[in-house]
Backbone as JSON Lines, residues from 0, in Angstrom:
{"i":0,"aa":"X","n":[0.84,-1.16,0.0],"ca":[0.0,0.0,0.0],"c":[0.89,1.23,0.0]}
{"i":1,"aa":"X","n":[0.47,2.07,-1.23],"ca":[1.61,3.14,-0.88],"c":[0.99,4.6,-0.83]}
{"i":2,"aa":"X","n":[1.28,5.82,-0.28],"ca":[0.35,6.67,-0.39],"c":[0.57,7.15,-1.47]}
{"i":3,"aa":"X","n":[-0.13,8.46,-2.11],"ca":[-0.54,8.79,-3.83],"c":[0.62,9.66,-3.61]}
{"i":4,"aa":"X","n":[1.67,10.26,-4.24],"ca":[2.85,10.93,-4.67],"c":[2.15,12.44,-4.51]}
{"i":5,"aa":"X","n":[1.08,12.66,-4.71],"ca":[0.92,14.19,-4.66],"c":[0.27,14.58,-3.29]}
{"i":6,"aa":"X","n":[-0.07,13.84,-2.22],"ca":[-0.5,13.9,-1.33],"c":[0.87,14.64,-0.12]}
{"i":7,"aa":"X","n":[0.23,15.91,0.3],"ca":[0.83,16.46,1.69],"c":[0.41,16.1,2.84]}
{"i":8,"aa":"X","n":[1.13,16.01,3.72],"ca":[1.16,15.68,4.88],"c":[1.91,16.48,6.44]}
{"i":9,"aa":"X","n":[1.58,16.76,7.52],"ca":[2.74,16.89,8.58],"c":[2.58,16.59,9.58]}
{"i":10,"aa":"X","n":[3.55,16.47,10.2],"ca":[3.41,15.65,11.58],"c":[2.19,15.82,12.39]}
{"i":11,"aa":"X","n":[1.95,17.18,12.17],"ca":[0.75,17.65,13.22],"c":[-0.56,16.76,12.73]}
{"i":12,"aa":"X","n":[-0.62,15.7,11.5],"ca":[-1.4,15.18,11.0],"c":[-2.81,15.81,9.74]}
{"i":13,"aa":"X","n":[-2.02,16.96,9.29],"ca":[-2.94,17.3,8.72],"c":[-2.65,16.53,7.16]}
{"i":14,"aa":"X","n":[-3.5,16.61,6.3],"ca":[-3.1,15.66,5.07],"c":[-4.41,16.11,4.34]}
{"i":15,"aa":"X","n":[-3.32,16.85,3.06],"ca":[-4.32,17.45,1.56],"c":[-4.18,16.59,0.47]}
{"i":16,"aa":"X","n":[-5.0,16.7,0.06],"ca":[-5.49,15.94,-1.56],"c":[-5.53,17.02,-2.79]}
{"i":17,"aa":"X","n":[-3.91,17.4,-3.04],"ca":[-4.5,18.59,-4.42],"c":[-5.18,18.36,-5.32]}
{"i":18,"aa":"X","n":[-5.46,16.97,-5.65],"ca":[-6.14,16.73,-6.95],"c":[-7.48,17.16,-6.64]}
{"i":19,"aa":"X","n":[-7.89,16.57,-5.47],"ca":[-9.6,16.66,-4.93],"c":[-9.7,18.0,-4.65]}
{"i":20,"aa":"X","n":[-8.76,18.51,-3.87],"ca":[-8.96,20.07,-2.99],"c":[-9.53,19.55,-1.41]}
{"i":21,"aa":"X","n":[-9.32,18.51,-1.14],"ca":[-9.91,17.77,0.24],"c":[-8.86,17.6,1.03]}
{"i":22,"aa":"X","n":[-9.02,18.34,2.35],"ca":[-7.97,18.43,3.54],"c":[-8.94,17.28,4.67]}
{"i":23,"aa":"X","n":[-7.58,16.59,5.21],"ca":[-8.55,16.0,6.91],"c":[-7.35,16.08,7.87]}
{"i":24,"aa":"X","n":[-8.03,16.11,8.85],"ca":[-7.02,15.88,10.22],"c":[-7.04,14.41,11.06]}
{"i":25,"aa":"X","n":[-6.22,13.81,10.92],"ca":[-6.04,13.08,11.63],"c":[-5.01,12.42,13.2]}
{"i":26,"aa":"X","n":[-5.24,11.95,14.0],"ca":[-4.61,11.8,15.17],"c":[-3.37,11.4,14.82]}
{"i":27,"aa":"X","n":[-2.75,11.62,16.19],"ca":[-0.79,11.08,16.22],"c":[-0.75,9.64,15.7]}
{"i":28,"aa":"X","n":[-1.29,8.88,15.72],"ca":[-1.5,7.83,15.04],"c":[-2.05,7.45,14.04]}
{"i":29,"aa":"X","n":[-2.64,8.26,13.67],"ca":[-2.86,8.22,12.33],"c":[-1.83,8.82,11.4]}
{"i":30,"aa":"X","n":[-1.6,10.0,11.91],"ca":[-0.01,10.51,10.86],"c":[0.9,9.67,10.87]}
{"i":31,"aa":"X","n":[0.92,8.93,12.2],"ca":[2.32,7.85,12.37],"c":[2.31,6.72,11.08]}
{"i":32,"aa":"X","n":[1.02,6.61,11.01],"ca":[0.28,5.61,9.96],"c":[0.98,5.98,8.65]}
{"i":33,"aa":"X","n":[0.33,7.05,8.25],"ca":[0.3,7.82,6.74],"c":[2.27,7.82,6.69]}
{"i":34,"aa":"X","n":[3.27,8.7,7.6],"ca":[4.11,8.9,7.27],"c":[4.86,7.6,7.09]}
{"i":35,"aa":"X","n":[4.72,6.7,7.8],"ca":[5.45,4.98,7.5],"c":[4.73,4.47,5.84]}
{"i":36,"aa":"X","n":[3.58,4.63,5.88],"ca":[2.89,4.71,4.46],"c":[4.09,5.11,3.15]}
{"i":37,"aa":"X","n":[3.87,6.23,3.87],"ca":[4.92,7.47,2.48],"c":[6.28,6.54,2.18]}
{"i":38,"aa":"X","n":[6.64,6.04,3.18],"ca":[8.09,5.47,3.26],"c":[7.97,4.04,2.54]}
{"i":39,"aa":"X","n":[6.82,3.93,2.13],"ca":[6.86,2.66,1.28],"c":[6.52,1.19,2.76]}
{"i":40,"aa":"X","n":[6.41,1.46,3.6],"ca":[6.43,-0.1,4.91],"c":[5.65,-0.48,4.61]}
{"i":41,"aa":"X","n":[5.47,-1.75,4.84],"ca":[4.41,-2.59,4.73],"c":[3.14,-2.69,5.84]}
{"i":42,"aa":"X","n":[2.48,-2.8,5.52],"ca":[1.43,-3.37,7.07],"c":[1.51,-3.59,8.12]}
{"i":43,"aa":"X","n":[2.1,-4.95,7.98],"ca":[3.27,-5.63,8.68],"c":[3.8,-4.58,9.56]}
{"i":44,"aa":"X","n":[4.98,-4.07,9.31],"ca":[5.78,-3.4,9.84],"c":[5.27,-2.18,10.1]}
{"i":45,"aa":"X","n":[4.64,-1.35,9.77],"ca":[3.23,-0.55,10.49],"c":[2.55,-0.81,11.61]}
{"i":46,"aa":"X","n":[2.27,-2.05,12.15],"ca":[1.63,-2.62,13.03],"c":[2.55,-3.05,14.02]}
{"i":47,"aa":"X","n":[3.77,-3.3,13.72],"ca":[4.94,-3.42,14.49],"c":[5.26,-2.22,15.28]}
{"i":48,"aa":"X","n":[5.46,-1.26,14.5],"ca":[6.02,0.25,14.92],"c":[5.05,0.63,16.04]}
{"i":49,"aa":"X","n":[3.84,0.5,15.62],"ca":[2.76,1.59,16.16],"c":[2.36,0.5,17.26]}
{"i":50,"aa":"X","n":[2.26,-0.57,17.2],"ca":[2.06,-1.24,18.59],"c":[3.51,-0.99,19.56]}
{"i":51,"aa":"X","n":[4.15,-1.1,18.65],"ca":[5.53,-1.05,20.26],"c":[5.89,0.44,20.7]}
{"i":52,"aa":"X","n":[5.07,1.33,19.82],"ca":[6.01,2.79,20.02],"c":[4.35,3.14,21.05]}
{"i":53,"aa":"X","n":[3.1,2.33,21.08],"ca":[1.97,3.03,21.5],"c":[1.58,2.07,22.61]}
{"i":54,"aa":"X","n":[2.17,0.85,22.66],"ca":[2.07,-0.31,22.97],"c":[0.36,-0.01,23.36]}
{"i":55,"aa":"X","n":[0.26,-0.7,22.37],"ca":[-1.35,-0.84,22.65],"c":[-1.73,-2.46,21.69]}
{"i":56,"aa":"X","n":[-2.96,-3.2,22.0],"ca":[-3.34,-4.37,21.61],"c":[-2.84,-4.59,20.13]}
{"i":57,"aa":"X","n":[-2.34,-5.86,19.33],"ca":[-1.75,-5.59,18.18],"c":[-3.35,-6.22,17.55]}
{"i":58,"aa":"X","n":[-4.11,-7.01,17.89],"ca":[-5.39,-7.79,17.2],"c":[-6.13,-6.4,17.32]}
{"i":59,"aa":"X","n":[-6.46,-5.46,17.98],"ca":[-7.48,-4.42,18.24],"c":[-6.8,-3.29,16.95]}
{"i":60,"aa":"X","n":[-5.6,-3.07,17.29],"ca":[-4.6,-2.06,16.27],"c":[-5.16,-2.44,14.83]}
{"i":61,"aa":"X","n":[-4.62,-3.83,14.67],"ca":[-4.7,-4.41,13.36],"c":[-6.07,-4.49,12.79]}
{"i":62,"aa":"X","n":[-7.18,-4.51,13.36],"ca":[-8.67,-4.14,12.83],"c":[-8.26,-2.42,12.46]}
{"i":63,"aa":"X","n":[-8.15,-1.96,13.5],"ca":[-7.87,-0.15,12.86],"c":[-7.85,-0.12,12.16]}
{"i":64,"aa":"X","n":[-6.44,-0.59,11.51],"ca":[-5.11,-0.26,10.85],"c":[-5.91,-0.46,9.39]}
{"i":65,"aa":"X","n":[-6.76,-2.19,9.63],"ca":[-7.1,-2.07,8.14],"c":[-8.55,-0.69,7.98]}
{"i":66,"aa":"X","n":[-9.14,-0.43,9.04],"ca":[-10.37,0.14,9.06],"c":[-10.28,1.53,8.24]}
{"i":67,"aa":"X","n":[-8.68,1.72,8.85],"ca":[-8.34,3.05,8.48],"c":[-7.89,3.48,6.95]}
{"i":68,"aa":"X","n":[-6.99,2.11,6.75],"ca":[-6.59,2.15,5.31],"c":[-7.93,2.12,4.48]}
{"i":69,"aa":"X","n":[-9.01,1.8,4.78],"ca":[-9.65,1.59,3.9],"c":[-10.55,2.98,3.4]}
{"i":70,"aa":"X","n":[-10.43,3.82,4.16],"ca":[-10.9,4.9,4.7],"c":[-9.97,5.75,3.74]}
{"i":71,"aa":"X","n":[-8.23,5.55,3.86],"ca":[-7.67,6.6,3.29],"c":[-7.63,6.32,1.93]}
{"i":72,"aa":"X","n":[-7.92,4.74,1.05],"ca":[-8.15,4.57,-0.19],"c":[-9.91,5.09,-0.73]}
{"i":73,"aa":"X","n":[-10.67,5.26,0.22],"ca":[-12.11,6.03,-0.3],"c":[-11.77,7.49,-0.26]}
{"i":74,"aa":"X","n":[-10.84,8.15,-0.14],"ca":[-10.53,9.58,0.04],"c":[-9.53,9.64,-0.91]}
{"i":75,"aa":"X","n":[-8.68,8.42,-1.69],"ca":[-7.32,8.65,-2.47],"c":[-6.89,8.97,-2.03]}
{"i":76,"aa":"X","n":[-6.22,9.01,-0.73],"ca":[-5.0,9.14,-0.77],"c":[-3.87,7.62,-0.63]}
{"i":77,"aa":"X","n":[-4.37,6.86,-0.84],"ca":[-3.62,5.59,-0.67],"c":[-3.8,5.01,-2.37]}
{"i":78,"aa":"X","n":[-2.86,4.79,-3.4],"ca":[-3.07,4.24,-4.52],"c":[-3.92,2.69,-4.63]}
């Protein structure tokens, strides 16, 4: 999953869509999401990071994780 090349982003979690003109905000974990995204990681290793850096449930995360991706491919920003 990789995010779309024209898509901005910053830490503070904000993230634009120039093609659409559609801005959203999302939480520290969610940017944590998107910026490992940008970097090309896999899932996998997304779910690694963000459970040990948040330590929080990896079966509860990993429903998110996909809940969320699916969320950022109905908005494009995920190819």
């Amino acid at each position: 999953m990789r995010v779309r090349k024209n898509i901005a982003s910053s830490e503070e979690g904000f993230v634009f869509n120039p093609t659409t003109g559609d801005s959203f905000s999302t939480n520290p974990i969610g940017s944590g999401i998107i910026a490992l995204l940008k970097k090309d990681v896999s899932l996998k290793d997304v779910a690694d990071e963000i459970c040990e850096k948040y330590d929080v449930d990896r079966i509860l995360f990993e429903r998110d994780l996909e809940d969320f991706t699916l969320q950022l491919k109905e908005f494009s920003i995920l190819e």
